[in-house]
C-alpha positions in Angstrom: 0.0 0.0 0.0 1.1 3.3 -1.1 2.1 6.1 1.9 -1.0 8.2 0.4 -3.1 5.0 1.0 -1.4 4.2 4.5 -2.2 8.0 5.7 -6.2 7.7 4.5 -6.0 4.6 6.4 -5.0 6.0 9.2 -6.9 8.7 9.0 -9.9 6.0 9.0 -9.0 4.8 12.1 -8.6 7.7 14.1 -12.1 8.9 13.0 -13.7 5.8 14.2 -11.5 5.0 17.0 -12.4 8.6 18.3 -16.2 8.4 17.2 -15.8 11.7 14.9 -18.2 10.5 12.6 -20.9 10.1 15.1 -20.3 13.5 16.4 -20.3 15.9 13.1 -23.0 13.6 11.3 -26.0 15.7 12.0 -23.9 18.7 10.8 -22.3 16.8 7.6 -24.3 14.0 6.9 -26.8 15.6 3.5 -30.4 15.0 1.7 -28.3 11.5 0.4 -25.1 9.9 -1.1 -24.6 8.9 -4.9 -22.4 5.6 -4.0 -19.7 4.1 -6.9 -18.8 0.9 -7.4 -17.3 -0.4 -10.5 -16.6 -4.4 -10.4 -18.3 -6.7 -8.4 -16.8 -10.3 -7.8 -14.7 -12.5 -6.1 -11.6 -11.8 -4.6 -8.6 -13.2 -7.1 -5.3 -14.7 -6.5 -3.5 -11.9 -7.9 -0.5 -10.3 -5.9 0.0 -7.5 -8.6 -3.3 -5.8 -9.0 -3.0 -1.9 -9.3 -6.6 -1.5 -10.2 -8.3 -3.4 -7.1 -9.9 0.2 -5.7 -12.3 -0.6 -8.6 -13.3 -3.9 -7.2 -15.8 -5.2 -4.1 -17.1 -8.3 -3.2 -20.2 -9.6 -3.7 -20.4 -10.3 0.1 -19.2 -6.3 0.7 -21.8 -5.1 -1.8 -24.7 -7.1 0.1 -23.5 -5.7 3.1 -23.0 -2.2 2.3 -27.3 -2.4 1.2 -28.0 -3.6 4.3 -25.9 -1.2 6.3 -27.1 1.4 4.2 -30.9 0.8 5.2 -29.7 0.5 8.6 -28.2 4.0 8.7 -31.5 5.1 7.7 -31.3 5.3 4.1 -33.7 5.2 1.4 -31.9 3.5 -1.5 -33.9 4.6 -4.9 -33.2 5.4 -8.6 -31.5 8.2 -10.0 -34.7 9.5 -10.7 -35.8 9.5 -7.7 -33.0 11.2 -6.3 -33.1 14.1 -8.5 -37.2 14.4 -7.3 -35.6 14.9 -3.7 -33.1 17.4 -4.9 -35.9 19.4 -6.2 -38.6 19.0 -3.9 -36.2 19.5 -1.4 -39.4 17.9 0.7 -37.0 16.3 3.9 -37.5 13.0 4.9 -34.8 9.8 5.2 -31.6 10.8 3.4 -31.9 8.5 0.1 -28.9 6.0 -1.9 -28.3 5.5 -5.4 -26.0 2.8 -6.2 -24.4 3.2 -9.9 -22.0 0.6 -11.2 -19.7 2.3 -13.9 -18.4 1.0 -17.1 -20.8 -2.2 -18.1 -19.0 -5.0 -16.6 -19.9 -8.6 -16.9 -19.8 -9.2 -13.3 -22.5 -6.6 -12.6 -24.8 -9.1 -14.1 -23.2 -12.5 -12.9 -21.9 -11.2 -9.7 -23.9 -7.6 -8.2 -27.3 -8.2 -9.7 -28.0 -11.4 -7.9 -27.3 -9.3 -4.7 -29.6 -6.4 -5.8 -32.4 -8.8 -6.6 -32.5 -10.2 -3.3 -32.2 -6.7 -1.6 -35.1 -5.4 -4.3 -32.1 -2.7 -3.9 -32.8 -0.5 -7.4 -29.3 1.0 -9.4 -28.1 2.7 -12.0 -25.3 1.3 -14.5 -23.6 3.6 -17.1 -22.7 2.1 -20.1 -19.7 2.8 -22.1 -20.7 2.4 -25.5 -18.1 1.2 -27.1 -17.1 -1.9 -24.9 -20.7 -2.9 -26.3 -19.4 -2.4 -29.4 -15.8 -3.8 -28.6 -14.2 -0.6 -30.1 -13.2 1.1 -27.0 -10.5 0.5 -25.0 -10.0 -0.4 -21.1 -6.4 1.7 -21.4 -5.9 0.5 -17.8 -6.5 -2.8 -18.0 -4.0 -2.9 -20.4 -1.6 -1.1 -18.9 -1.9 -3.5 -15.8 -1.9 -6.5 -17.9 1.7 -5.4 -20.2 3.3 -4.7 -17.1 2.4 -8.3 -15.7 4.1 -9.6 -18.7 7.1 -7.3 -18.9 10.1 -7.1 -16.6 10.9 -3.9 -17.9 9.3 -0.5 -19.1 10.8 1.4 -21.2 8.4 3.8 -23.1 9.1 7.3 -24.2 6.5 10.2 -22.6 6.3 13.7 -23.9 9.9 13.6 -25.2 11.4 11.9 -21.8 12.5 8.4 -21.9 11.3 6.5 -18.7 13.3 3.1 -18.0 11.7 1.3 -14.9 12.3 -2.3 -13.8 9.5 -4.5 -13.7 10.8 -8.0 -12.1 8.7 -8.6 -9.0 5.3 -7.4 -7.5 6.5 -4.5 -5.5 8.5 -3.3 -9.0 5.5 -4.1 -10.9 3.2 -1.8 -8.7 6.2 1.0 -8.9 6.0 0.8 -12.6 2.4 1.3 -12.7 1.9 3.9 -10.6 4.9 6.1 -12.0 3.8 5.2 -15.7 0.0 6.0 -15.0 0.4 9.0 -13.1 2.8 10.5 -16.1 0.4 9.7 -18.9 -2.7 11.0 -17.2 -1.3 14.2 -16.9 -0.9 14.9 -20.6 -2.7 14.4 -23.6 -4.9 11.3 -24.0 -3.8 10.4 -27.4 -0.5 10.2 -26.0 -1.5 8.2 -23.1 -3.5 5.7 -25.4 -0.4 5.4 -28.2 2.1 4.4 -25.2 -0.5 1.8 -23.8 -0.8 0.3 -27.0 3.3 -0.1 -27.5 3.2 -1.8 -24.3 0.7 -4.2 -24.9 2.3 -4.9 -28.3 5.8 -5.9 -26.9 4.3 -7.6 -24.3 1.4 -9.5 -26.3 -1.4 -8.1 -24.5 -4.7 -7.9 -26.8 -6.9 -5.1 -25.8 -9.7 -5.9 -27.9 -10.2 -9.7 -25.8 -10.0 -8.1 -22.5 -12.4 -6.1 -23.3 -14.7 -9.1 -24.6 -13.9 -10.3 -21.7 -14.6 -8.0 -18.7 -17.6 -6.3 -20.4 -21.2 -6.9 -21.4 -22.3 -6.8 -24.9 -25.6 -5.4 -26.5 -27.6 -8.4 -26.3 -26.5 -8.4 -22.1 -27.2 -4.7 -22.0 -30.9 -4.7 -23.8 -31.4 -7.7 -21.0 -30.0 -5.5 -18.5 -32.5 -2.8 -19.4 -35.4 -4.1 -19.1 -34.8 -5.3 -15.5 -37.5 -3.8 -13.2 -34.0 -2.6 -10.4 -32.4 -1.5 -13.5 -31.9 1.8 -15.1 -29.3 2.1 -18.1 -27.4 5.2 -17.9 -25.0 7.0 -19.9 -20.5 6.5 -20.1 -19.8 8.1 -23.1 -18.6 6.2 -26.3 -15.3 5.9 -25.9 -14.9 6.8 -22.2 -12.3 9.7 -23.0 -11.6 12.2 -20.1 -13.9 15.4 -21.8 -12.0 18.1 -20.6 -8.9 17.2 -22.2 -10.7 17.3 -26.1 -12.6 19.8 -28.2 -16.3 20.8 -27.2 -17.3 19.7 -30.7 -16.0 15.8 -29.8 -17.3 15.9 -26.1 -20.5 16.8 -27.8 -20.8 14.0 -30.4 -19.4 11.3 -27.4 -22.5 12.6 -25.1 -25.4 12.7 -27.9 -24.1 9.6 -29.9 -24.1 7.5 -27.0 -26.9 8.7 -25.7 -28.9 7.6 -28.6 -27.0 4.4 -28.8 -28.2 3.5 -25.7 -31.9 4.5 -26.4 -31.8 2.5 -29.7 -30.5 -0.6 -28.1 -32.7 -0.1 -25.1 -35.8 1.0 -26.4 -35.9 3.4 -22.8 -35.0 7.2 -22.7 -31.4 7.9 -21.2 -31.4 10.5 -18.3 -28.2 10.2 -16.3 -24.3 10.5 -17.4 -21.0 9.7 -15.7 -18.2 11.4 -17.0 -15.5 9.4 -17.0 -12.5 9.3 -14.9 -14.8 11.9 -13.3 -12.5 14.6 -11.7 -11.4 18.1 -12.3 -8.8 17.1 -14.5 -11.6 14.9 -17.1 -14.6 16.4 -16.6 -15.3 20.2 -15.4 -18.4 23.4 -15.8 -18.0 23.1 -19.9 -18.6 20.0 -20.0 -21.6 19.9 -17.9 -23.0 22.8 -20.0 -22.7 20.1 -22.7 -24.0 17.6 -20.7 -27.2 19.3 -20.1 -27.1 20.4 -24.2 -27.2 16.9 -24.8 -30.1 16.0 -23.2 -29.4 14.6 -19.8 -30.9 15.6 -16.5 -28.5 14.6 -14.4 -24.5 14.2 -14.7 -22.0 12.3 -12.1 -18.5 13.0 -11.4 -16.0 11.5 -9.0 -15.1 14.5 -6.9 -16.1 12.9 -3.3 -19.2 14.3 -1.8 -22.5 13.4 -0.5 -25.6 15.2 -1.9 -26.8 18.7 -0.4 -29.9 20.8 -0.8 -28.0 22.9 -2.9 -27.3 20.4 -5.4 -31.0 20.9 -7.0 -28.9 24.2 -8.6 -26.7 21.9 -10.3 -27.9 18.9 -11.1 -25.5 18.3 -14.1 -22.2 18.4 -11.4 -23.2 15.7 -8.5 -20.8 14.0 -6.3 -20.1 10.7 -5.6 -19.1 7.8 -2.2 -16.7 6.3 -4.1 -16.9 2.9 -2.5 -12.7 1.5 -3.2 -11.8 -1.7 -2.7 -9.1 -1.4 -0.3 -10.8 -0.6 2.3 -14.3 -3.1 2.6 -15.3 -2.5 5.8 -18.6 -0.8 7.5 -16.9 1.0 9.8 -15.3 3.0 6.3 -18.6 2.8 5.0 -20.0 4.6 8.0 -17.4 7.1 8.0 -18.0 7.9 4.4 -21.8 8.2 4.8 -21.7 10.6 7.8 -19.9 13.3 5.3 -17.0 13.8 7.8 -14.2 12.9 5.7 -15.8 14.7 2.8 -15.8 17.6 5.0 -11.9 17.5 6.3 -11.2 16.5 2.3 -12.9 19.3 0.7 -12.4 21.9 3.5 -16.4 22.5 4.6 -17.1 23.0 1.1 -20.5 21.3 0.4 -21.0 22.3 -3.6 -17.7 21.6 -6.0 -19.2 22.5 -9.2 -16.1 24.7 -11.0 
């Protein structure tokens, strides 16, 4: 675990240990939380695995429903939750679970969980893993680096050499290599993937095949009474680093990919990545042009009255996988940490 990780850990268990949580929740805790998930499943065997924060247990997704409804929350759809914003009526603080991306083990894995809750969600569709034409950049990247035992890729003119041999390497290499590309351009980012996977045989088009739904799964999906089939974008690009013209046609088109396919109108959006970096007040504007009602982001927050105003900018609980336990969960849902994080700021919309 990283020393950024180690710190929020800590930082975990001083708040429960001290009972901080409990304290500021009636002062912190919101109308409701918007809470992320991404893969549900079993835990694997692997040692290297840079992208577990995207990852829970089926056992850790039942159990965050339950102790959801036990902290007094009403979990409904996205719809729902948008009524509450403008009604702005009181009540039980409500819960809308989204599942990003379109990932087969939503289907095999979360919606056996959801059924037997009658839990209702939201999963945003990327578009082109339907269509197998989009790419999970990293994926890949974690899957070249399990086959190499040494980087050596040039960035923005610098030549980065980084060894690769064992698991603690391996993570090194990941986390230097990911945190240089996501700072520049993605075009850059996605050509130096994609020279990694070639030396080191990865194929980008069968992992996608294999960790995502395809249309005939996603036109099941939809029609599932817990179900409601939101928006990801085609090509899952971070939108503030391209041209208003392209964020515009990734919005619309899959927007009307998705009501095509579905046969049901398409409300909601998550921009992907999701933070200030991929996604900021532009884009939302374009969001809204689109046709949406309500957009998602990643910036960590629970929902406020004042969120009616900007419906196109919500926060998210970003539920990560290192750290599946209720006490976190607790923590997270009483807006305490979200309070320390974003300094008593309530509404991050710029």
């Amino acid at each position: 675990m990283s020393l950024r990780h180690r710190l929020i850990s800590s930082g975990f268990d001083v708040i429960a240990a001290l009972g901080l949580h409990r304290i500021a929740a009636p002062l912190t805790r919101g109308v409701g939380a918007i809470v992320m998930f991404h893969h549900v499943r079993p835990t694997g065997p692997e040692t290297f695995a840079p992208n577990k924060a995207l990852e829970i247990t089926p056992a850790f997704l039942e159990a965050s429903i339950l102790r959801l409804r036990q902290s007094g929350y009403r979990i409904v759809t996205m719809d729902e939750a948008i009524a509450v914003l403008r009604e702005r009526s009181g009540g039980p603080p409500v819960a809308v679970l989204t599942f990003d991306d379109g990932y087969r083990d939503n289907v095999e894995w979360a919606l056996p969980v959801l059924d037997r809750h009658q839990a209702p969600a939201t999963v945003y569709v990327t578009t082109g893993f339907a269509d197998r034409t989009a790419r999970l950049w990293w994926l890949e990247l974690e899957e070249a680096i399990r086959h190499l035992d040494r980087v050596e890729v040039d960035i923005g003119g610098d030549r980065v050499e980084l060894p690769a041999v064992g698991t603690a390497e391996k993570r090194e290499a990941f986390a230097a290599i990911s945190r240089r590309l996501r700072r520049g351009p993605e075009d850059q980012l996605l050509s130096t993937i994609a020279e990694l996977c070639g030396r080191a045989g990865v194929d980008g088009r069968t992992l996608v095949e294999r960790e995502c739904l395809n249309w005939p799964a996603i036109e099941a999906l939809s029609q599932h009474p817990l179900i409601t089939i939101g928006s990801h974008t085609v090509t899952h690009p971070m939108l503030a680093k391209h041209a208003e013209a392209k964020v515009l046609e990734e919005l619309r088109h899959a927007k009307q990919m998705l009501e095509e396919h579905t046969g049901r109108p398409v409300r909601h959006v998550a921009y992907p990545i999701g933070d200030p970096s991929s996604a900021g007040p532009r884009d939302f504007a374009l969001a809204a042009q689109a046709g949406y009602l309500s957009g998602v982001t990643t910036r960590p927050g629970l929902l406020y009255c004042g969120h009616a105003n900007h419906p196109m900018a919500l926060p998210r609980v970003s539920i990560d996988g290192r750290y599946q336990s209720g006490a976190c969960l607790d923590i997270l849902l009483s807006g305490v940490a979200f309070a320390v994080w974003n300094r008593g700021r309530r509404i991050d919309v710029t």
